[in-house]
RODO-2510 file (C-alpha; in nm, 4 decimals, decimal comma):
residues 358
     n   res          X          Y          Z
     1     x     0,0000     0,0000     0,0000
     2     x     0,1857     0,3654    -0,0960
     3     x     0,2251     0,5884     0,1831
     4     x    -0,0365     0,8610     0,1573
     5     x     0,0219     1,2261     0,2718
     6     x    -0,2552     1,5056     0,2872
     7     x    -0,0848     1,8357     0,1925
     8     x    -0,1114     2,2020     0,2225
     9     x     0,0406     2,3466    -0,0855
    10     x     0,0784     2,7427    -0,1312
    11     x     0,2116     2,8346    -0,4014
    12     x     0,3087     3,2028    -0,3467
    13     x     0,4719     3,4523    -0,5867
    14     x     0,7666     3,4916    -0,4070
    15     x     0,7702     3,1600    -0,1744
    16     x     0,5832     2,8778    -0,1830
    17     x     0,4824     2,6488     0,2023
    18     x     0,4382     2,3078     0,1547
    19     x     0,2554     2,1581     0,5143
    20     x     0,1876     1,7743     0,5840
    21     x     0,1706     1,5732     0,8597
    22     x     0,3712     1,2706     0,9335
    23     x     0,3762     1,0185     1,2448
    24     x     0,1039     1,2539     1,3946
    25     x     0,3373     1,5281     1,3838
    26     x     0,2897     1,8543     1,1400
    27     x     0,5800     1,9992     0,9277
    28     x     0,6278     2,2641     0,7050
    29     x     0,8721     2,3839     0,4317
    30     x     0,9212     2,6995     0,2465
    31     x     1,1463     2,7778    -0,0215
    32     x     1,1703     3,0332    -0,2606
    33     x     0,9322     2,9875    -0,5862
    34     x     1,1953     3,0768    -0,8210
    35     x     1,2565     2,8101    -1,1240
    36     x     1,4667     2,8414    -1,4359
    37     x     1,5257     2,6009    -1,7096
    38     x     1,8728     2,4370    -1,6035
    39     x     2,1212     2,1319    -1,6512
    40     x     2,2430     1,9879    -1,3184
    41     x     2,5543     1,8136    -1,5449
    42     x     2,6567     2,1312    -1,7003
    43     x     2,6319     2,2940    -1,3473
    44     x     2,8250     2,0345    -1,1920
    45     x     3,0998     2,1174    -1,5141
    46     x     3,0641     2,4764    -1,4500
    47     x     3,1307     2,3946    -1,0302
    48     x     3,4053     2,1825    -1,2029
    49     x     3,5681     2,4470    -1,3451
    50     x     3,6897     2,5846    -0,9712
    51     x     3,9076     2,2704    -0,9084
    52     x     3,6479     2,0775    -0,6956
    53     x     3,5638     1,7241    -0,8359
    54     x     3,2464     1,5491    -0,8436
    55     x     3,1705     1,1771    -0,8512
    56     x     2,8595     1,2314    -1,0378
    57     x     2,6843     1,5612    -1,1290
    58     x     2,4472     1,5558    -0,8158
    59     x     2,7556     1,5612    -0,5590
    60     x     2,7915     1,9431    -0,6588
    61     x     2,4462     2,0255    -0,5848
    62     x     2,5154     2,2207    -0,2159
    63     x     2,2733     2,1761     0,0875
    64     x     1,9186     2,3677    -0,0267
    65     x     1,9980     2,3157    -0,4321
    66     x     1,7317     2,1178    -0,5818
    67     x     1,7038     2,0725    -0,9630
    68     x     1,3905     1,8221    -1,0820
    69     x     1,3728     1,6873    -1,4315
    70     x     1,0013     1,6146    -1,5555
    71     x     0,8510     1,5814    -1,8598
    72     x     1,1462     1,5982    -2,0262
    73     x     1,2495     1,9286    -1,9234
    74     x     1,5190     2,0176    -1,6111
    75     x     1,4489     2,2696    -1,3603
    76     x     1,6519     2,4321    -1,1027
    77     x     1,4021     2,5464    -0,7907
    78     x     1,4667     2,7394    -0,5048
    79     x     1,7784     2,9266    -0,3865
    80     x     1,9503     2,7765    -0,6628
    81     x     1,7775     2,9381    -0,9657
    82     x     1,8020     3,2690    -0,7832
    83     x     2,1655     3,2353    -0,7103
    84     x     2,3325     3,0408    -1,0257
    85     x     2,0842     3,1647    -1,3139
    86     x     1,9903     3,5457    -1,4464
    87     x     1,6882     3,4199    -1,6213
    88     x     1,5302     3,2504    -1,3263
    89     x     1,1244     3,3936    -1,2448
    90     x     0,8632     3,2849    -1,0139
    91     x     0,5902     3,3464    -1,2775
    92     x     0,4961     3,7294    -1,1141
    93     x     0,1939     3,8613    -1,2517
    94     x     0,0914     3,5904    -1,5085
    95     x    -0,2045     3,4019    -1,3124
    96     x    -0,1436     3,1257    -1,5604
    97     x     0,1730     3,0274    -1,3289
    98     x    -0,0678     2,8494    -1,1059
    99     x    -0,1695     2,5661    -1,3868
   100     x     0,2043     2,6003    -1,5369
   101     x     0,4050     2,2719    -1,5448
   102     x     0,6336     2,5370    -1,2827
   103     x     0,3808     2,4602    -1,0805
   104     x     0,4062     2,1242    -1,0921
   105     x     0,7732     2,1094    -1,0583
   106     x     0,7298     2,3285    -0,7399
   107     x     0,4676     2,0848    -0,5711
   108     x     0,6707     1,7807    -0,6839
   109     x     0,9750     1,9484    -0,5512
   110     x     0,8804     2,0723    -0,2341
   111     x     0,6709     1,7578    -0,1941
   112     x     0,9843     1,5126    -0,2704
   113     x     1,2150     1,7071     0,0155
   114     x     0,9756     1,6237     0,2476
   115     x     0,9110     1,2376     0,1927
   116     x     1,1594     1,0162     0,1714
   117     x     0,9727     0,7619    -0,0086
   118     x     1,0274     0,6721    -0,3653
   119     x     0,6743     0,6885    -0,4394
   120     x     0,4121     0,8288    -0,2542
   121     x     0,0576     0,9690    -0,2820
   122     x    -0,0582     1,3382    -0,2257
   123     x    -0,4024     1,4411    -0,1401
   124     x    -0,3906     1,8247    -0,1882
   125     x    -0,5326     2,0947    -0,1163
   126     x    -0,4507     2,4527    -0,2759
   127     x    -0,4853     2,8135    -0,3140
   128     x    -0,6062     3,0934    -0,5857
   129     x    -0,5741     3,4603    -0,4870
   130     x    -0,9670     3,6177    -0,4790
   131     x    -0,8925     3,8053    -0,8447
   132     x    -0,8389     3,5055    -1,0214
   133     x    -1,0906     3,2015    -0,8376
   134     x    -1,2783     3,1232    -1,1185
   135     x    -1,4303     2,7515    -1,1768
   136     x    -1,2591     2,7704    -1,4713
   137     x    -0,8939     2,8297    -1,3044
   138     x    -0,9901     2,6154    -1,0203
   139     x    -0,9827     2,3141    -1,2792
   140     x    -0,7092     2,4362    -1,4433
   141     x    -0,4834     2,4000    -1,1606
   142     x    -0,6586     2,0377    -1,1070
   143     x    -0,5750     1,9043    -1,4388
   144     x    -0,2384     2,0797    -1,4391
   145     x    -0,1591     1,8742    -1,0896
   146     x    -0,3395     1,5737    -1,1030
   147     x    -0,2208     1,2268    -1,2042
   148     x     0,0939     1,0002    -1,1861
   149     x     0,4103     1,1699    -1,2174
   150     x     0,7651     1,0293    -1,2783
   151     x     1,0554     1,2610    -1,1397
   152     x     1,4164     1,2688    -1,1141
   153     x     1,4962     1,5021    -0,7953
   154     x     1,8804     1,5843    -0,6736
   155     x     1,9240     1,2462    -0,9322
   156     x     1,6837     1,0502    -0,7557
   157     x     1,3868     0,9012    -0,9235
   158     x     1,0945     0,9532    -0,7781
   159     x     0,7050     0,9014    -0,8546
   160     x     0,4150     1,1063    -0,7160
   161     x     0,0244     0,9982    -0,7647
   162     x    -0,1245     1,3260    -0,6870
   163     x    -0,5174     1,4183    -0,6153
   164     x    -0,6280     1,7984    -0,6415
   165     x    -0,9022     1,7334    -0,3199
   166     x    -1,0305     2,1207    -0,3269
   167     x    -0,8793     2,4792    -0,4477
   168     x    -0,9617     2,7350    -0,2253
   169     x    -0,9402     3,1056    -0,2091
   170     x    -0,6355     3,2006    -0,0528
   171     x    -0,7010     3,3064     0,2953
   172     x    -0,9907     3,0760     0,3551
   173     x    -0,6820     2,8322     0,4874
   174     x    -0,5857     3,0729     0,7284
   175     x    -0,9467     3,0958     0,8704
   176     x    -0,9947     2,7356     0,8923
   177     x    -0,6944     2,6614     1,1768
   178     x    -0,7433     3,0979     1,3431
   179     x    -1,0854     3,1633     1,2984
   180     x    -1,3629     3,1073     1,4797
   181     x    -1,6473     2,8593     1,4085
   182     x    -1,9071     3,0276     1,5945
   183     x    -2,1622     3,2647     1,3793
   184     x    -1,9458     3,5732     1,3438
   185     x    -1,8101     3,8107     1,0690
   186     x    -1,4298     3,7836     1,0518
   187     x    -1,1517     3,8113     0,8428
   188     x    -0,7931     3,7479     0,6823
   189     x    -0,5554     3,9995     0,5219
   190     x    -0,2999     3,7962     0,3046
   191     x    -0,0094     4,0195     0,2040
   192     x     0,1917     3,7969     0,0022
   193     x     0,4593     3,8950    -0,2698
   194     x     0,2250     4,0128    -0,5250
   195     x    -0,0909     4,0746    -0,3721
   196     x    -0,2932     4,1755    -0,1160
   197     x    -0,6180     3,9372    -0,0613
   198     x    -0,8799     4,0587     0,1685
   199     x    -1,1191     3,7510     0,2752
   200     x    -1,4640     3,7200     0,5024
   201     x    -1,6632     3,4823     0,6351
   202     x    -1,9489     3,4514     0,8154
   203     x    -1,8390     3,1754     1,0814
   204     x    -1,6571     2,9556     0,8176
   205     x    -1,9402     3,0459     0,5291
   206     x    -1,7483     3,2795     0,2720
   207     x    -1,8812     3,6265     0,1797
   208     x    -1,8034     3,6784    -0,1235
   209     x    -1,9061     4,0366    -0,1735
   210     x    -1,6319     4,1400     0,0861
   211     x    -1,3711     3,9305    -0,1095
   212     x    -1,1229     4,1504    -0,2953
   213     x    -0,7324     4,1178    -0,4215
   214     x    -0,5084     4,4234    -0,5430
   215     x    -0,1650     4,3470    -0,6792
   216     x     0,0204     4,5216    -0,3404
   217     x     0,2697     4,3059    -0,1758
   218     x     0,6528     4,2582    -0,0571
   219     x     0,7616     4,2827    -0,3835
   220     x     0,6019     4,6375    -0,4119
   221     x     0,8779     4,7333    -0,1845
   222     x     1,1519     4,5460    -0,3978
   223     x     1,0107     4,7485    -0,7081
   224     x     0,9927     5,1271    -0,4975
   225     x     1,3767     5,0244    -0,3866
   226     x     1,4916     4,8852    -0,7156
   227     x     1,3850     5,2021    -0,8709
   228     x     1,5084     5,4558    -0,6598
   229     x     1,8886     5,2493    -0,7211
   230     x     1,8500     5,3217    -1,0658
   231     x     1,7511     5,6213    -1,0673
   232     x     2,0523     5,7235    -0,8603
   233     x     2,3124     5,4324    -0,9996
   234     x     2,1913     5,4250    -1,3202
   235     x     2,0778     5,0212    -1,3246
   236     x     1,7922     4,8328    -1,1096
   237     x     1,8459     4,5520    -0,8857
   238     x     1,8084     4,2457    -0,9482
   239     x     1,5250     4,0129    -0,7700
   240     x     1,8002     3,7895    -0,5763
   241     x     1,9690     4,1633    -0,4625
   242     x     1,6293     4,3351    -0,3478
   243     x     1,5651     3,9578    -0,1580
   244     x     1,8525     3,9797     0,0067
   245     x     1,7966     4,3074     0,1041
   246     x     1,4735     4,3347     0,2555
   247     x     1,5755     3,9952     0,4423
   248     x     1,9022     4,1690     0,5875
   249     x     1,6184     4,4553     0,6509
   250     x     1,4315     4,2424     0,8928
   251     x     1,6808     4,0483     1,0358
   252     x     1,8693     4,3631     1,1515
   253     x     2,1986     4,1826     0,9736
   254     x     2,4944     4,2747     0,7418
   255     x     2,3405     4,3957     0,4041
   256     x     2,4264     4,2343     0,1106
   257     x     2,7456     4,3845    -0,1157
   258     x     2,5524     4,5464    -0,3581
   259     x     2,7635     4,7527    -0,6367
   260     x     2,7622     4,9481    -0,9738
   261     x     2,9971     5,0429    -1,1521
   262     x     3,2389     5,0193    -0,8782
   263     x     3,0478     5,2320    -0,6677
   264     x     2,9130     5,0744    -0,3115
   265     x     2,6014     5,2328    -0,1619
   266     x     2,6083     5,3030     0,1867
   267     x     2,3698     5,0468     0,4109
   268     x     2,2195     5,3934     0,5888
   269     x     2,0694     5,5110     0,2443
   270     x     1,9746     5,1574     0,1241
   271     x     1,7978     5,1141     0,5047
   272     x     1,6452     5,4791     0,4010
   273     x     1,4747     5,3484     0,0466
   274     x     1,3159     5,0146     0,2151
   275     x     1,1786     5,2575     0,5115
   276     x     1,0402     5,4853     0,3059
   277     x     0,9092     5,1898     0,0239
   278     x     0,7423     5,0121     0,3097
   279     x     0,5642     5,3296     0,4489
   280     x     0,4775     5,3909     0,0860
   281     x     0,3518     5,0453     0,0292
   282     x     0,1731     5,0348     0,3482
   283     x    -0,0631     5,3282     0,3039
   284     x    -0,1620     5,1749    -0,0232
   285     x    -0,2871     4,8665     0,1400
   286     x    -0,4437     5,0444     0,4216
   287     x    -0,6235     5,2440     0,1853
   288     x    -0,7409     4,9315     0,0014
   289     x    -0,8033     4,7649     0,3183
   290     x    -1,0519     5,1215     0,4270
   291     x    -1,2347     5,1386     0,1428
   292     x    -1,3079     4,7384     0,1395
   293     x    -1,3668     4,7580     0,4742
   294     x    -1,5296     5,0770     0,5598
   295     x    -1,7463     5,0280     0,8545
   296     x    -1,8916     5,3905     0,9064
   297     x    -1,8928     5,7649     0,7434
   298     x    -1,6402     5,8139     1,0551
   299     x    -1,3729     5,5869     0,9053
   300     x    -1,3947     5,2981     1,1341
   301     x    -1,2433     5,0259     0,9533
   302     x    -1,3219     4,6735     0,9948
   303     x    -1,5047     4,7556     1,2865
   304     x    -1,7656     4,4749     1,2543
   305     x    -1,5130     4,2518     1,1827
   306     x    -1,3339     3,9877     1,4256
   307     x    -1,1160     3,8673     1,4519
   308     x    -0,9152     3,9949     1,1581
   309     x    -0,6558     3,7939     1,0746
   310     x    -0,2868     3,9232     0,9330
   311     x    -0,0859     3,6542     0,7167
   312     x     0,1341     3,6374     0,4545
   313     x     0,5165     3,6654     0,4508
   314     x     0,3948     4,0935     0,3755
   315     x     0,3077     4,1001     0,7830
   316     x     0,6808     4,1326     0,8720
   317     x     0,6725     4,4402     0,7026
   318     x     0,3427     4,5703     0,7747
   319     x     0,2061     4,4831     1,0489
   320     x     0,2708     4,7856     1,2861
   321     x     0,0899     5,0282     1,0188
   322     x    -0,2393     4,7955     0,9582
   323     x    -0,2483     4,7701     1,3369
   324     x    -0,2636     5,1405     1,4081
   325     x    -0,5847     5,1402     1,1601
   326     x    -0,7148     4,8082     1,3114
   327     x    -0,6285     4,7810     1,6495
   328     x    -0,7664     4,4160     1,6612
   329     x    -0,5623     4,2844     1,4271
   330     x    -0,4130     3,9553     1,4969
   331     x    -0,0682     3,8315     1,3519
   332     x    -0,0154     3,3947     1,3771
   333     x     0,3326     3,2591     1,4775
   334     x     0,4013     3,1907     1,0987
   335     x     0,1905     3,4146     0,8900
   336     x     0,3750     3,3195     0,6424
   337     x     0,2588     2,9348     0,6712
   338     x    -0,1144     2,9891     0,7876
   339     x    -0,2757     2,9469     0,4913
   340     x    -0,0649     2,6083     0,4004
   341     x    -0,1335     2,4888     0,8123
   342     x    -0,5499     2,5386     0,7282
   343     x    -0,5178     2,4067     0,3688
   344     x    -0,3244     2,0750     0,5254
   345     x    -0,6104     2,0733     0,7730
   346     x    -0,8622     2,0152     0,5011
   347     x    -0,6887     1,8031     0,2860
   348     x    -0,6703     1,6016     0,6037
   349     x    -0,9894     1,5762     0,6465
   350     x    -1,0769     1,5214     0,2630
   351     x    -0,8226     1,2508     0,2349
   352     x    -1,0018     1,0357     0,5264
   353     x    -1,3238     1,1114     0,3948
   354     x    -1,1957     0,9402     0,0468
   355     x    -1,0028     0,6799     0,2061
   356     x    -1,3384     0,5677     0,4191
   357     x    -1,5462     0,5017     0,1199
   358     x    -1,2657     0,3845    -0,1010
***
């Protein structure tokens, strides 16, 4: 009998959370939703080329390098297509990413780090942002994931039989593990990398007139930042440069050595820019968050609303301004796995449900 695994999978513009739970235990894993086409034996010639030798091609792969080959085509995933590759791209801004064979190569990759079986069966459960869930794109991403897939990951081959249980708006996964079951209005603010979804439901019943997504998010800030570099260096920065950035930014750790032309910028102006992006950003999503939300002529905002949620790897960043504009906000341990945690939770319970009539 194949192991079976029900699994959260978010597949986020800038990161993507796998969730699952094994031995009664629940375990997550995030990794950056970069791919670019790539060759792991050119790579490994390339790695080569700095005197290091390498029994086979996958010995040069280094601890959080992944490259899957699927359908004929090689990927590299992660941290390695935004370190080794210029061309690499999480799909940003094309909503046809989420039925992309990308996708696929994301679920199968994050999937495949976390079981150690061969071959193994997923029960999933997914996420569209509120803009694009359509019953169109819901099956879309269904017959983009389902079926029986053959992999080669880090030179392993693997096999995946994988069932597309339910796609849900993203933010409803959130509310199923932090919200409240009782008959109330409450809510979820997902700031992601791309967008901003704003979800409500009444006890877990979604209302869908009080759904909305706007394309606001942590890469707004990379874009503000990137901008005002060129503008004063003559050249934007690149997405693995801005990432490193705003990750030194939050951290409170060395800054990345960023250069051009020779020239260095000082960390006190590049900690200016992100300040200044993120205040930028942030008044833009309150805004969109007030005028969604708009509980009275006297600006209350989400007022009738609780609990509101915060989630999304955006509440690092923003979280002190949407709190001084709703004071009840609440922020998970992980915002940036809560919707992945709730969509495991129903794929859990979708997977037995199958299983008992099977």
């Amino acid at each position: 009998m194949l192991p079976a695994y029900a699994f959260g999978f978010d597949y986020g513009n800038a990161e993507t959370c796998g969730y699952l739970i094994e031995n009664s235990v629940k375990r997550a894993r995030v990794l950056p939703s970069a791919t670019a086409l790539g060759s792991l034996s050119e790579l490994a010639e390339k790695r080569s080329a700095l005197g290091d030798t390498y029994a086979r091609p996958v010995d040069a792969l280094k601890s959080d390098e992944y490259v899957i080959e699927i359908g004929g085509s090689e990927y590299f995933v992660g941290a390695l297509a935004l370190n080794d590759v210029r061309a690499s791209s999480t799909g940003r801004g094309d909503v046809n990413r989420y039925w992309s064979p990308k996708s696929l190569a994301v679920l199968l990759t994050v999937s495949g780090i976390m079981i150690q079986e061969a071959t193994y069966e997923l029960y999933v459960v997914t996420g569209l942002p509120i803009e694009t869930f359509t019953k169109d794109n819901r099956e879309k991403v269904k017959s983009a994931l389902d079926g029986e897939h053959d992999f080669v990951l880090n030179g392993r081959k693997r096999r995946a039989i994988v069932h597309v249980v339910r796609v849900v708006m993203e933010g409803a996964g959130a509310m199923i593990v932090y919200g409240k079951n009782e008959d109330v209005l409450q809510g979820v603010i997902d700031v992601g990398g791309r967008t901003t979804d704003l979800y409500v439901a009444q006890g877990q019943k979604t209302q869908v007139e009080m759904c909305k997504g706007k394309p606001l998010g942590v890469e707004s800030i990379a874009d503000l930042v990137s901008a005002k570099f060129s503008i004063k260096y003559n050249r934007p920065l690149t997405g693995r440069e801005t990432r490193k950035l705003l990750r030194a930014y939050l951290t409170d750790s060395n800054y990345p050595v960023i250069q051009a032309y020779g020239v260095r910028p000082e960390k006190d102006l590049l900690q200016a820019w992100i300040e200044t992006s993120i205040k930028d950003v942030a008044q833009e999503i309150i805004s969109f968050v007030s005028s969604t939300w708009n509980a009275s002529e006297r600006g209350a905002v989400a007022a009738d609303i609780a609990p509101v949620l915060l989630i999304g790897g955006g509440a690092y960043y923003f979280q002190k301004a949407l709190i001084a504009r709703v004071p009840h906000l609440i922020v998970p341990m992980r915002p940036e796995t809560a919707n992945a945690e709730g969509y495991l939770a129903l794929a859990n319970v979708l997977m037995n449900k199958i299983k008992a009539v099977a």
